[in-house]
Structures are given as C-alpha cells and as structure tokens.
N, C-alpha and C positions, 0 to 999 in steps of 0.2 A: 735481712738486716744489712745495714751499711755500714761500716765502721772507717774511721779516718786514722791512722796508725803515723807520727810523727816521730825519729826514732832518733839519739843522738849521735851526732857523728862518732867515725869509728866503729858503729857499733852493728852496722849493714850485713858484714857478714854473720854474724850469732842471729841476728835475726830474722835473715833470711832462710837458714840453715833450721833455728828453731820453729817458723812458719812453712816451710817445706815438710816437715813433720806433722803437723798440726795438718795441713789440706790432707796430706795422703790417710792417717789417721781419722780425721772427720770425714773421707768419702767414702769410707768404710760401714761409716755409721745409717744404719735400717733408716733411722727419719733425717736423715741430710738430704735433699733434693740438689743442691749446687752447691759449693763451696771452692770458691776464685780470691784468688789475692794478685792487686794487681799494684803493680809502681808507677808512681806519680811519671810524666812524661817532665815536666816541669823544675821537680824536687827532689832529687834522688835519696833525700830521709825521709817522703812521704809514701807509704802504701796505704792501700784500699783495700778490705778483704769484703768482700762481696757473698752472703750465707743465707741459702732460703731452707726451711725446715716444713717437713710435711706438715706442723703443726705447733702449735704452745709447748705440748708436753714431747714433744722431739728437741725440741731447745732446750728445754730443762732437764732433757737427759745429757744431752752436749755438756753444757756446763759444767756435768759431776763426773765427764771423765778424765780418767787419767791424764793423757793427752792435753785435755785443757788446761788442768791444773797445772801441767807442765809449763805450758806456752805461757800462761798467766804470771809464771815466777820470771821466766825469764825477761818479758814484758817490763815488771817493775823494775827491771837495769837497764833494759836498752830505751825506754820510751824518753822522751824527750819533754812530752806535756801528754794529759790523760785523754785516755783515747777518747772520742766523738763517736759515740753509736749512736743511729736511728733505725728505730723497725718501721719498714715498708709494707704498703697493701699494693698489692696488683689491680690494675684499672681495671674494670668488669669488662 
C-alpha cells in the first residue's frame, strides 16, 4: 500500500514523532514485510508511508492494533486533507 499523508502546518513535529511510533511498532508486527515513511523532497507537509503485508489478513491485523488506532487519532488533528491510499501488486 501507498498512501499520501498531507499534514497541517505546524503540525510536522506531532506527526512525525506520532509516525516514528507507528514504523517501529508495525516492524514489529509477524505479517509486516516493509513499512517506510518517507517525506516529500518538494513539500515539507507531504509524507509517503510506503506498507507491504505478507498478505490480506496481515493488513487486517495491522488495522486493529493498538498502535494504529493510535496513529489514526492523531492523524484526525494533524491531516491537512484525507489521506490518498492505493494498494499495489508487484509486477510478476
């Protein structure tokens, strides 16, 4: 999965600090295979968290932890506009 993360000024440090939690937290995690977040070259309120998952149901374990639910609250204060997810397939 891709996701586009656009955050409001001001608000870089809570969420980077919140996101620093959330990678070391989800590499943790048995079905996480990658989990990168990376900031725009361009936009300094733009990150990209970059998540591949051994599978469907490694995702849908992601989603009900702790951790997430954390990241997700804090998300509704700092975002700027809703975040832009796409799940990716790997080229055979």
């Amino acid at each position: 999965m891709l996701a586009k993360i656009t955050i409001k000024l001001g608000q870089e440090r809570r969420f980077v600090e919140a996101m620093k939690a959330q990678v070391d937290a989800s590499r943790a995690e048995p079905g996480v295979v990658e989990f990168r977040v990376l900031a725009s070259s361009s936009d300094p309120l733009v990150f990209y968290s970059f998540e591949e998952y051994r599978d469907h149901a490694a995702f849908e374990a992601h989603v009900k932890t702790l951790s997430t639910t954390r990241l997700l609250s804090v998300l509704k204060d700092v975002q700027a506009k809703d975040l832009e997810a796409q799940f990716l397939t790997p080229l055979p």
